[in-house]
N, C-alpha and C positions, 0 to 999 in steps of 0.2 A: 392387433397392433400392440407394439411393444410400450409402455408407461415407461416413462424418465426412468424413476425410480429404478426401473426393472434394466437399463442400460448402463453396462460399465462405463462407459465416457462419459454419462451424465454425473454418473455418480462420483467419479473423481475430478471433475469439475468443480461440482458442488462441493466435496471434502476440503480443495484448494480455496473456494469462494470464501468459504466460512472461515478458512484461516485466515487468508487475508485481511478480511474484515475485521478480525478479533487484530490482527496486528493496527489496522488503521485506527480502532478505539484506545489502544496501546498508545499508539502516539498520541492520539488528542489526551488522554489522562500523562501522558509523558509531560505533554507541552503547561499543564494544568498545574503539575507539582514543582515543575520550575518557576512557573510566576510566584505559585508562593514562597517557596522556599526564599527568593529573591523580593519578594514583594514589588513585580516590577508588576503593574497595572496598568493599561491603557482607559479603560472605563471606569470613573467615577462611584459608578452602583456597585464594583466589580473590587474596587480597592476599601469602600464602607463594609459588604457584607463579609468578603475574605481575607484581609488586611489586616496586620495587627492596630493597636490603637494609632492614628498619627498616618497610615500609611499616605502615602501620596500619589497620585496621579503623573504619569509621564507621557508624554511626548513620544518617546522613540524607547525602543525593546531590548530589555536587559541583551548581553550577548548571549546567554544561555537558554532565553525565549527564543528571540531568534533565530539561535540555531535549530531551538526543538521546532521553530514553525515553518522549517527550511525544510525538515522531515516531511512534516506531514504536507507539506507543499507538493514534496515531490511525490509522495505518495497518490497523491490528486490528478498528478499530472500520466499517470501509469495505471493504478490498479483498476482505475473503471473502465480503461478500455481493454482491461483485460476483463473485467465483467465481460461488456459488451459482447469482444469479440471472442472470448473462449465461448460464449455460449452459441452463438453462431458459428461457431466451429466446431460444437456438439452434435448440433440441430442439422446439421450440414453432411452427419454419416463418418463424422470421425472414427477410426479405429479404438478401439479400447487402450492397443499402445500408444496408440499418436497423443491420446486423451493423457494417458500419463507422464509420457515424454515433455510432451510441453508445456502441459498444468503445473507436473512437479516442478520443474524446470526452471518456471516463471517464478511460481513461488518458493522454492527455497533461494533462488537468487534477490527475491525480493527483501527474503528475511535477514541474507546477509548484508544487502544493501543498507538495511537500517541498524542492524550490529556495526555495519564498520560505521556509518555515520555517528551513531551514541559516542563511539570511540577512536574518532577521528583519525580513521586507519585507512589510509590511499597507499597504491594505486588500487587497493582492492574494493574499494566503494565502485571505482571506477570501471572495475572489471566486472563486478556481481546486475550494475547498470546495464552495460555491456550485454551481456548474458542474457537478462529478464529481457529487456527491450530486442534480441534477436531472436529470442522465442515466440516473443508477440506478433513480429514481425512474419516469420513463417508461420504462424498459425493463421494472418490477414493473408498470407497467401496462398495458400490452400485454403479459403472460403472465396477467394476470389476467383482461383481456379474450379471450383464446384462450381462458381455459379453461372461460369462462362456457358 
């Protein structure tokens, strides 16, 4: 029996998983240097230990927190079902090409999905969304279709 390891579709799953990941700790360290740079703090412990002297406590999220927590929001709402389902979509007798077709696919539209948000570039956030989520899309369909 063939080891993951030993399967190209796994293995560039796994090459895309790891990417993505390192981009969703990118955002969280994105969202992190905007609070302070701004000193916008929502927790107490958070505005004492990281805050310059005096910082204060708010209520409601600089615009540029916000934005950065709009990122990773939407990152939340996408890359783990592409965890999920890319790997059930490995597991399932994926091609080697199909494996990179839609891995790459996902993921490089995923990465410009978060370049054009940093850089508040439409329609093309709106397109790279577009893209990543219709690759996901056939890839839940062709595991749906295997399992029929």
């Amino acid at each position: 029996m063939e080891t993951l390891s030993a399967n190209p579709a796994f293995r560039t799953y796994a090459f895309c998983t790891a990417i993505l990941a390192l981009k969703m700790v990118y955002s969280a360290i994105y969202t992190a240097t905007r609070r302070s740079k701004n000193q916008s703090f929502i927790n107490a412990e958070d505005a004492a230990a990281f805050g310059t002297p005096g910082a204060t406590v708010s209520e409601q999220e600089h615009p540029e927190v916000a934005h950065a927590l709009r990122i990773q929001r939407n990152d939340l709402e996408t890359i783990p079902i592409f965890f999920a389902v890319g790997l059930v979509y490995v597991l399932t007798g994926a091609s080697p090409f199909g494996a990179r077709f839609f891995c790459w696919i996902f993921t490089l539209a995923r990465l410009a999905h978060t370049y054009c948000y940093l850089r508040h570039i439409q329609p093309w956030r709106g397109v790279s969304f577009v893209v990543a989520t219709s690759a996901l899309v056939l890839m839940t369909l062709r595991v749906l279709w295997t399992a029929l």
